[in-house]
Each structure stands twice: as structure tokens, then as C-alpha cells.
C-alpha positions as CSV (number, residue, x, y, z in Angstrom):
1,X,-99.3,-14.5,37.4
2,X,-100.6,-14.6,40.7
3,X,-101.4,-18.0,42.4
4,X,-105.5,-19.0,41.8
5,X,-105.9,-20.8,45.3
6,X,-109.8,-20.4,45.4
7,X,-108.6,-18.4,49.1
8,X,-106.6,-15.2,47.9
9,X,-104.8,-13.4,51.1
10,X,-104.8,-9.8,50.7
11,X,-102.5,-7.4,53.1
12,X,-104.9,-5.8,55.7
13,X,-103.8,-1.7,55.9
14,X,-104.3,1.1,58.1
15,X,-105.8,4.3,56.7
16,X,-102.4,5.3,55.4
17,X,-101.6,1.8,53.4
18,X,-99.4,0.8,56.2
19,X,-99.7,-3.2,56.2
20,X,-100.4,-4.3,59.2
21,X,-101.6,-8.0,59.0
22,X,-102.8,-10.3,56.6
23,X,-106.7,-12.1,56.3
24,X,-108.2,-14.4,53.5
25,X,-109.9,-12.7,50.8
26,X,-113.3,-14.9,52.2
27,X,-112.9,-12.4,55.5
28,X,-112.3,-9.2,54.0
29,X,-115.0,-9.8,51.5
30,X,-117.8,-11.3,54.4
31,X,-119.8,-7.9,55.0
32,X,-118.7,-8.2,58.2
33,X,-115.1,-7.9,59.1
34,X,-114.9,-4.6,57.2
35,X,-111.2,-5.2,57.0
36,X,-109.3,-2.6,55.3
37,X,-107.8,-3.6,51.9
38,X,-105.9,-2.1,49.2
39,X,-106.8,-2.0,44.9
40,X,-106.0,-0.1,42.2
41,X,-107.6,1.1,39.5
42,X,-106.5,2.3,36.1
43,X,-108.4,5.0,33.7
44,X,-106.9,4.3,30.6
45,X,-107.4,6.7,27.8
46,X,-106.7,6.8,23.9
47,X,-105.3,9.9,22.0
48,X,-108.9,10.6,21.5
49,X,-110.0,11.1,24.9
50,X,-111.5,8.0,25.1
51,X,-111.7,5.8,28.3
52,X,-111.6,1.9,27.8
53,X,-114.0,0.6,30.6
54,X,-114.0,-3.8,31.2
55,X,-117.1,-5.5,31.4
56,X,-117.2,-7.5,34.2
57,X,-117.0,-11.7,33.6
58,X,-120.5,-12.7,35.0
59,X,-118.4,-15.2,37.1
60,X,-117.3,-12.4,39.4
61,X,-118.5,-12.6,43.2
62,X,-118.8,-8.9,43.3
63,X,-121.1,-7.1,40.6
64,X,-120.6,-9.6,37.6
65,X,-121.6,-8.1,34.1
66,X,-121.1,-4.3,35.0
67,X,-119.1,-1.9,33.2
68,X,-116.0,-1.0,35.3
69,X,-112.6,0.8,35.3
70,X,-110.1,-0.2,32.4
71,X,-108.5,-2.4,35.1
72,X,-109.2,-3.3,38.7
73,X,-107.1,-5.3,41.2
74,X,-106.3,-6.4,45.0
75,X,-102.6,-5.7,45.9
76,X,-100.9,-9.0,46.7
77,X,-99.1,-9.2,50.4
78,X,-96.1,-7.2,50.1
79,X,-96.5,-6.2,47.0
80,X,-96.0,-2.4,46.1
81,X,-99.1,-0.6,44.4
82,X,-97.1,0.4,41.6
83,X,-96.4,-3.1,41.2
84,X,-100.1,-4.2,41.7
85,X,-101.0,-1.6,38.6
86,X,-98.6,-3.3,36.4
87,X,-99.4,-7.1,37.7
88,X,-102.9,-6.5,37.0
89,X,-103.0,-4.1,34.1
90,X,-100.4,-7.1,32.3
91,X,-103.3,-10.0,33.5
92,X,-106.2,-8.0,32.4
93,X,-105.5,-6.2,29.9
94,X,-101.7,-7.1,28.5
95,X,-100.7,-4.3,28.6
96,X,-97.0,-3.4,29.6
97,X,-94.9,0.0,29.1
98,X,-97.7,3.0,29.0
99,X,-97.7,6.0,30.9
100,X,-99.6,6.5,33.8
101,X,-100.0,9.2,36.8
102,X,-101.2,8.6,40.1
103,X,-104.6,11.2,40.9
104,X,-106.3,9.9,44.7
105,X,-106.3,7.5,46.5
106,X,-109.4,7.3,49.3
107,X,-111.7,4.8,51.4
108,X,-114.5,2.7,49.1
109,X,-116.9,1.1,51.7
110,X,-120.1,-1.2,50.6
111,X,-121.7,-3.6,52.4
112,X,-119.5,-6.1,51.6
113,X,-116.0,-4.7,51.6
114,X,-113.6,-1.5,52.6
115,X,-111.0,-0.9,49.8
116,X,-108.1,1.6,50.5
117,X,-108.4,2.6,46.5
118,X,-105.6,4.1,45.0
119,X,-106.7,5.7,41.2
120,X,-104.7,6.1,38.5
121,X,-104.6,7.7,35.1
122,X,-102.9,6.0,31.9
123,X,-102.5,6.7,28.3
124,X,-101.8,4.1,25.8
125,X,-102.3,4.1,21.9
126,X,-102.7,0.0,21.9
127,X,-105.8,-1.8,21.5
128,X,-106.0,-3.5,24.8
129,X,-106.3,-7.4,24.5
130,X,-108.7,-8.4,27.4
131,X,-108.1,-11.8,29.8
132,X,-111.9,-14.0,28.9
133,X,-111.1,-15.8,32.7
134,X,-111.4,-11.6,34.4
135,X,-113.3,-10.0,31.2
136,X,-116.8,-10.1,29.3
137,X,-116.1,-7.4,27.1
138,X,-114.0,-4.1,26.4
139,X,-114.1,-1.0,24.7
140,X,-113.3,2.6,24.8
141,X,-116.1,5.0,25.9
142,X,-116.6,8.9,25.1
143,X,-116.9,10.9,28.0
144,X,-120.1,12.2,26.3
145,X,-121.6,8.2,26.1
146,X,-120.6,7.5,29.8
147,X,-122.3,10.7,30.9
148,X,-125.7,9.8,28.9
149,X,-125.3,6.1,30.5
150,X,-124.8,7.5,34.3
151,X,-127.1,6.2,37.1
152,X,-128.8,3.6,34.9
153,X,-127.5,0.2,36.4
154,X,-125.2,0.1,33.4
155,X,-121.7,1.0,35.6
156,X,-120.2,-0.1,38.9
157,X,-121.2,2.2,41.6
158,X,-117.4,2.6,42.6
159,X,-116.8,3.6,38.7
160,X,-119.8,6.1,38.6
161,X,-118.3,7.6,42.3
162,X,-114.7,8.4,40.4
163,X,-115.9,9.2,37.0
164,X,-117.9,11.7,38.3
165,X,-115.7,13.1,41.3
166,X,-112.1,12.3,39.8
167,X,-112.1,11.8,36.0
168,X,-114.8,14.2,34.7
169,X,-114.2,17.1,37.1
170,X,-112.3,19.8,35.3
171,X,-110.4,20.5,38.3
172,X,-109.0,16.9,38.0
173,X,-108.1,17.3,34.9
């Protein structure tokens, strides 16, 4: 598990995930550096279709109590992205040993933060157990549900942007 120094370093990338320097989470996250950092994110579906979303822990800095990806995670300096998704998919969700593709990976920018997001799609028939410290809640979502719930304050804007472009567009699929 990753060291919880209160000031997280997170490798700084060019456009292509190249690292090429290193800054405290506190900089990249200031709204003003805009410095260019990588994440993953997981979709994680049941046999059903379903897609388990987290709730956010309302201790989060960034959009506390919102309904996000199954899991969501800064890469660690020199750290490989494949390795990120199993690091954080293990601490968020303990999960080890499912399948998973890679779909996109592209450039999230808010007024806080650039992210060089790379998405992922996994299948797992286990229950995930969620981390309390990272998690308010979990559970696996219809398509159908997320749909009806879209644009209503209910989901991370970063979620809504891939369900709608990546995971429900049939040519995604």
C-alpha cells in the first residue's frame, strides 16, 4: 500500500505518458500549474451487465460524495499503469485476478487538475469489498438506472464524460 504522507508525488507526463519530472500532488491539484498527470480508471461489470460505480468518501478534496468509476487512481512515480490498475483496484476495492481490457486513454482538464486518463474495462463475478478510508458506498448500476440518473448532480462529471462517450456508445462496445 502506498505511503499516506499527507504530500503525494505524482510523475508529471507529456501528452504521450512519457514521465518527464515529478511535482507534489498540492501543485498539480492548485488550479494553477495545470501539470499533466496520469490515473486510471476501471469500469467493472458483472455477468449481468451491470457496472459497479464507488461513492465518493465525503473526505475527498475533489468531489466528495459523488458517484464515480468502480475504481479511480493517481499512478505512483515509476510505476507502470497496468500496475497502477492493480495497486488501486486491490486498495479500493480488493480485488485481485479479473480480467480487464484497455479502451482510451485521453486528456481530462477542470479547473483544478489535467489528468492523462487512461480507461479500462473489467469483468469480475465477485462482490467487491470497498476500502471505508477511499469509499462511502458501492453497488452495481444498470446501464438503464445510470442513464435515467445522467446530468442530475448525482455522478462525477469525468464519469458522465466516459459513460456516455466510451462505455455506452455501441461502437465502444
Amino acid at each position: 500500500m502506498r505511503n499516506k504522507d499527507p504530500e503525494e508525488w505524482f510523475p508529471v507526463v507529456d501528452e504521450d505518458g512519457i514521465e518527464i519530472s515529478r511535482a507534489p500532488r498540492s501543485i498539480c491539484h492548485d488550479g494553477k500549474s495545470k501539470l499533466l498527470h496520469p490515473v486510471v480508471h476501471l469500469h467493472l461489470f458483472n455477468r449481468k451487465g451491470e457496472l459497479f460505480l464507488q461513492k465518493r468518501s465525503m473526505t475527498k478534496d475533489l468531489l466528495p460524495g459523488y458517484w464515480d468509476t468502480s475504481v479511480g487512481g493517481h499512478a505512483d512515480p515509476g510505476e507502470s499503469i497496468e500496475e497502477t490498475l492493480r495497486r488501486e483496484s486491490m486498495e479500493e476495492l480488493g480485488l485481485s485476478g479479473f480480467e480487464y481490457s484497455f479502451i482510451t486513454k485521453y486528456i481530462w482538464e477542470t479547473a483544478r487538475e489535467r489528468e492523462l486518463v487512461y480507461s479500462f474495462r473489467g469483468r469480475s463475478d465477485l462482490l467487491p469489498v470497498i476500502n471505508r478510508d477511499e469509499i462511502e458506498a458501492g453497488r452495481f448500476w444498470s446501464n438503464d438506472d445510470i442513464r435515467k440518473n445522467l446530468g442530475k448532480n448525482i455522478f462525477t462529471p469525468n464519469f458522465e464524460h466516459e459513460f456516455i462517450n466510451i462505455i455506452d456508445s455501441p461502437d465502444k462496445q
